[in-house]
N, C-alpha and C positions, 0 to 999 in steps of 0.2 A: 793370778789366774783370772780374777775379773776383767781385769783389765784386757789379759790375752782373748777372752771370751768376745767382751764387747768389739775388740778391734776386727776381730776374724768376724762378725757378726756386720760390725758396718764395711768390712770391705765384701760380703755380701749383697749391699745394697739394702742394708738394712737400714731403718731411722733405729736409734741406741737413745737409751738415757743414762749415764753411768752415776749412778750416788757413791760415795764413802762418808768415814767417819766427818772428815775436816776438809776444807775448801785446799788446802796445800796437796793432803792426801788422795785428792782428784786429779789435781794438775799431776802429780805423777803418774797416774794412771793413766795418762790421757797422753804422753808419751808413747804411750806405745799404739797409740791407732794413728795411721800413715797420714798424713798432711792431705792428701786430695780425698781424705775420706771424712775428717772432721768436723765437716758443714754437715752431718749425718747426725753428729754426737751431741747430745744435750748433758750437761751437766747439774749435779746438785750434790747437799750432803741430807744422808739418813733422817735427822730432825728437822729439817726443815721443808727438804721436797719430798718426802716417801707420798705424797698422794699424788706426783705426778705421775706414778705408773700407773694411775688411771686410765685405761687407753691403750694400753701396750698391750701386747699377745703373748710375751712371752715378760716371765718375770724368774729372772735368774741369780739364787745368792750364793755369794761365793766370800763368805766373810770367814771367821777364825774358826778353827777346827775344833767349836767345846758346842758340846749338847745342849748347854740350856741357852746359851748364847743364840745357837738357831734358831733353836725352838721359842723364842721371844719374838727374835727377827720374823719369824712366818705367821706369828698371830699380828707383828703390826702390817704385813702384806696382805692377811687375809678382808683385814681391815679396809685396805686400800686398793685391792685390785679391783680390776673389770672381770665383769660375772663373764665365766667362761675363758678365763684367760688362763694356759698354763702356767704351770709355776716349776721350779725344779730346785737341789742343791748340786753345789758342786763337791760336796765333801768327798773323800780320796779313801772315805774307809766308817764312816757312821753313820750305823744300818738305818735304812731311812724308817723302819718301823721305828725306831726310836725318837728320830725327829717329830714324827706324825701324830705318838700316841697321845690323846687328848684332844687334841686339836680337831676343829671343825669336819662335818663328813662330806663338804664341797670343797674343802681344800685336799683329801685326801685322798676325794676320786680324780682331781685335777693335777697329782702332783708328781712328780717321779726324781731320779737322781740322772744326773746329764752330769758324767762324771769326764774335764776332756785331760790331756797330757800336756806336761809343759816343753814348749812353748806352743799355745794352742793354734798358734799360725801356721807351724810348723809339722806337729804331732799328727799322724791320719787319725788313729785311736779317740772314738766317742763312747764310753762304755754309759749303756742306756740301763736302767733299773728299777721296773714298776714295782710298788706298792701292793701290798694284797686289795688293796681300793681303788687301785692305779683303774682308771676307766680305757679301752681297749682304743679309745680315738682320741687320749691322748697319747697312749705309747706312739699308734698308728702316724701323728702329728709332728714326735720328736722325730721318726728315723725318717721323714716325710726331710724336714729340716736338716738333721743332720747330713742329710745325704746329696738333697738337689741344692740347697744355698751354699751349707759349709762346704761340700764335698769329703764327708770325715767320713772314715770307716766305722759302720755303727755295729755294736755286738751289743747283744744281749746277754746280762748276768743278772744272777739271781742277789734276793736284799740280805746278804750272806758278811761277812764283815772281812774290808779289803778289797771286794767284785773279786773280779778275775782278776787283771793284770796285776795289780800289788799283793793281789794273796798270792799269784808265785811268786812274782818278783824277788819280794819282799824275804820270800821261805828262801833261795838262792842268794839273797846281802847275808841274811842273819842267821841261817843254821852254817852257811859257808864262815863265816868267823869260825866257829866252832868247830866243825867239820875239816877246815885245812890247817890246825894249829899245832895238832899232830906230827903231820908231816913237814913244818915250820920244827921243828924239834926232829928232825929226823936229816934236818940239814936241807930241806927244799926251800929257795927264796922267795919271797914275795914279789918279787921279778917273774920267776919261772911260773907261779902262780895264776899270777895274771894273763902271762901269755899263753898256758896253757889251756885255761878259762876264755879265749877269744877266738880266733879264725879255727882253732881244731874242730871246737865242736860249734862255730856257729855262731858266738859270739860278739858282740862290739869290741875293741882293742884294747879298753878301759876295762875288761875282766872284771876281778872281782873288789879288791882296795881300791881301784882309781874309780869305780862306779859310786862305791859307798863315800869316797874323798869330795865326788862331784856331787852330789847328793848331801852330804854332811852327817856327818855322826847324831849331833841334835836331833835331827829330822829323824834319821832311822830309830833311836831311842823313845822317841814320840810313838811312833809307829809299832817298836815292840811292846811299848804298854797298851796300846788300843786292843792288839794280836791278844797280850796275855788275858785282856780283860773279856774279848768278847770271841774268843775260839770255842770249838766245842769241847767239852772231853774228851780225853785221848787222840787229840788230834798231833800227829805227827811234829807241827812245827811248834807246839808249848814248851818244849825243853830249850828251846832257842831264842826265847821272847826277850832274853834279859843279856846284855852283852858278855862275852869272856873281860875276864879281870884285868887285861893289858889294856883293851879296847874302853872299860867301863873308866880307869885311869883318864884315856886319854880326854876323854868327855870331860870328866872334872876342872879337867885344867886349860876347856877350853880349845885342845886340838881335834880340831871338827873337820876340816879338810880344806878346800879350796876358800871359802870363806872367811876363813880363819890366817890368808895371806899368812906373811911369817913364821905366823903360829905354826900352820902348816897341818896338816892329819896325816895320812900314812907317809904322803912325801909333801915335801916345801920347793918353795923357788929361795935362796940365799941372796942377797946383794948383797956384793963386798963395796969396801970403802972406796976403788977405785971402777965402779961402777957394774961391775959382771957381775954375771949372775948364775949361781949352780944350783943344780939339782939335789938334791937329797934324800933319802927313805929312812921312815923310823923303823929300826928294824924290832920283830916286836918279841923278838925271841932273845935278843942282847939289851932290849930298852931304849937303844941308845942312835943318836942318826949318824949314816953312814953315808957315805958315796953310792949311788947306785951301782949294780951288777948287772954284765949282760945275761938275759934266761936264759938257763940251761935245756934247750931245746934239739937238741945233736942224738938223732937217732928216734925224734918221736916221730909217728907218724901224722901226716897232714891231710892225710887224707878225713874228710871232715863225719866227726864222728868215732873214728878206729883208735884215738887214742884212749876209750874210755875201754879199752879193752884189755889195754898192752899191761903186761907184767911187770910195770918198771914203777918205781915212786911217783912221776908226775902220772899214770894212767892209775894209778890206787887211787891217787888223789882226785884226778878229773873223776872218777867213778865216783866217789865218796860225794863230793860236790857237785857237781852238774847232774852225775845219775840219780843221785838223790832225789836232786831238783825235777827228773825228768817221772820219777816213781811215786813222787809226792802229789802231782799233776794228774799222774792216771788212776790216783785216788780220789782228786775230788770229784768227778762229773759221777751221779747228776747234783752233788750238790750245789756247785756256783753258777752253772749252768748244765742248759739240758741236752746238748751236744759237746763235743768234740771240735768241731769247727770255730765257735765263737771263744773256744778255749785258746787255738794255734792262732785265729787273726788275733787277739786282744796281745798275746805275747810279744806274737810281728810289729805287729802296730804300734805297740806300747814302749815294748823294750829292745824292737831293732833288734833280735833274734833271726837270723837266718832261716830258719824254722820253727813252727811252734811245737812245744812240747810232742804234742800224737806224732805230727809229718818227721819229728827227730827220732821219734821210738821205731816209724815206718822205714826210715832210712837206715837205723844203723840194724834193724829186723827185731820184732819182739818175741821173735823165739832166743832169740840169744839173750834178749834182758829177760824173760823169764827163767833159763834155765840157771844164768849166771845169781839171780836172787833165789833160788830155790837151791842151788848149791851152795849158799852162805849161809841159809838155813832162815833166808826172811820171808814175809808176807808176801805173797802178789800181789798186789795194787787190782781194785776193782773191775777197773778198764779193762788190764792185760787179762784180769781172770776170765771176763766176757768174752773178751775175743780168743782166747784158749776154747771155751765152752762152745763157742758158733762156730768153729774149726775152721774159722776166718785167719789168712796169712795175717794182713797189716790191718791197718785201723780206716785204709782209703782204697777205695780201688774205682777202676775206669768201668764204665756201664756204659755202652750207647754211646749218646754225644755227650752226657756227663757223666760226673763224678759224686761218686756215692760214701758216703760216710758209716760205721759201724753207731749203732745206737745204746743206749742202755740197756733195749730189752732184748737184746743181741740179735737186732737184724739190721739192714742199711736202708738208709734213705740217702735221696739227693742231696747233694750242699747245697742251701741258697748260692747263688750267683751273688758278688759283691766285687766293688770297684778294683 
């Protein structure tokens, strides 16, 4: 991530200094910023050059994902920066009041999370995240930068654990293990799974096993202990923190997904001795790997969205999982954030979502997802409840020459304009 940061940063026309641990662990980094942009890039390692960020404007760390590790790293930056200089992390999920507490109250008015997607050349997703100390011309500073040099789509979340984008994301990888395993026992494949999880409602094609393959199980298990450790009470997605017992398996022994070549996680590539090569899926209901299956797709509806409706196993299932994921979402605001908006781009943006959570509730209509949860005899999600309560149809609607969003305290305001 450093690396993607610095490179998108010098093909801005940026001067870069990139440090790592070790002078090897530089030149790999340095891989990835483009050949005509290199004369831009200064190199160094942590012990040796940390005071050349003397100078720099922006000082950005993007080192291993553990709290006290940061929290060392930014007392030896506080040490070394230029007075007035931003600073930020790029951690993917550790609330920055935690990195901060203790630490200087120039570092803390100067500091924020520039949290970007990987690959950050690629990714529009900048999710920005001040500090209760966060001084208002820094925030002002970052979407300054984010916006006219990187060209990234800059959202605003709050210092909540996971921001936006991976506190849903993340609830759609890990309560969905859980939530389709059911219907895995009911005879639905993990084939059908995933493609019923992609273009119906929205989707990337990678659903929901080949996102968490492409990602790694590792990675997600990391991510459910940070979930377990720093969610609130009673928060919907804590029963989901810890993998199902097939999944936790696979971990063990190492089948983590794409990574794991061979090894393989939900599915493998095979080379035979005579050089082909086949496909594979672990099926998680038998243990055991098989040939893939074509999904059984024959009579769902495509129209994007209506499957989460249909009476049949794969629309239990899409409801179960994606509605889930769509109900979980119009619970948190205002906690991750304080619109609706910065909720739908971070999803877009992030996870390549067709729509973001609200604009999906608005299309498929939230009078039908409320009556359909209130006939099952669940909760309303807070969002829906509001906009029940302000006898608002959708969550968006057309004003004039823009476009206005439903707020928390149930009335609408404009959507900022973004790229």
């Amino acid at each position: 991530m450093g690396s993607g940061i610095a490179a998108a940063s010098a093909a801005a026309g940026c001067r870069v200094l990139m440090l790592d641990l070790t002078p090897e662990a530089v030149e790999r980094g340095l891989a990835a910023v483009a050949e005509e942009h290199r004369h831009l890039v200064d190199t160094g390692t942590f012990d040796q050059d940390l005071k050349k960020i003397h100078g720099y404007d922006w000082v950005c760390e993007a080192i291993v994902e553990d709290l006290e590790t940061k929290r060392a790293m930014f007392e030896w930056i506080e040490a070394a920066r230029s007075p007035g200089s931003v600073v930020s992390s790029n951690t993917s999920g550790i609330p920055l009041r935690d990195i901060t507490e203790g630490l200087s109250p120039s570092l803390r008015r100067d500091i924020a999370i520039t949290h970007f997607f990987n690959p950050v050349q690629v990714m529009k997703l900048f999710e920005l995240v001040p500090g209760a100390d966060t001084s208002p011309e820094v925030v002002e500073a970052f979407v300054r930068f984010g916006t006219d040099k990187l060209h990234k789509g800059v959202v605003h979340a709050k210092d909540t654990v996971n921001f936006i984008g991976n506190r849903i994301g993340c609830f759609f990888m890990l309560a969905g293990l859980h939530r389709a395993k059911p219907y895995l026992a009911e005879g639905i494949t993990q084939e059908t799974i995933d493609a019923v999880l992609s273009t119906p409602v929205g989707l990337p094609a990678t659903g929901l096993y080949g996102l968490i393959d492409l990602i790694g199980l590792d990675v997600m298990d990391l991510v459910g202990k940070n979930l377990a450790a720093n969610l609130p009470a009673g928060d919907p997605g804590l029963p989901y923190t810890r993998f199902p017992v097939a999944e936790q398996a696979m971990l063990e022994r190492g089948q983590l997904g794409r990574k794991a070549r061979e090894v393989g996680g939900f599915s493998r590539v095979v080379k035979s001795t005579d050089g082909t090569k086949t496909k594979e899926t672990f099926d998680l209901h038998s243990q055991e790997w098989r040939p893939p299956v074509a999904p059984a797709m024959a009579g769902v509806n495509q129209d994007l969205g209506e499957v989460l409706f249909e009476d049949s196993l794969q629309g239990r299932m899409a409801w179960d999982v994606f509605g889930g994921t769509l109900r979980y979402a119009a619970g948190l605001v205002p906690e991750i954030a304080d619109d609706i908006a910065n909720v739908d781009n971070a999803i877009r943006w992030g996870f390549n979502w067709q729509k973001g959570p609200f604009e999906m509730i608005d299309h498929v209509g939230p009078a039908r997802m409320i009556n359909r949860i209130e006939a099952e005899g669940g909760e309303v999600p807070l969002m829906l409840d509001i906009l029940r309560n302000s006898n608002a149809e959708t969550f968006y609607r057309e004003s004039g020459p823009g476009r206005q969003m439903l707020m928390p305290n149930g009335e609408f305001q404009a959507v900022p304009q973004t790229e």
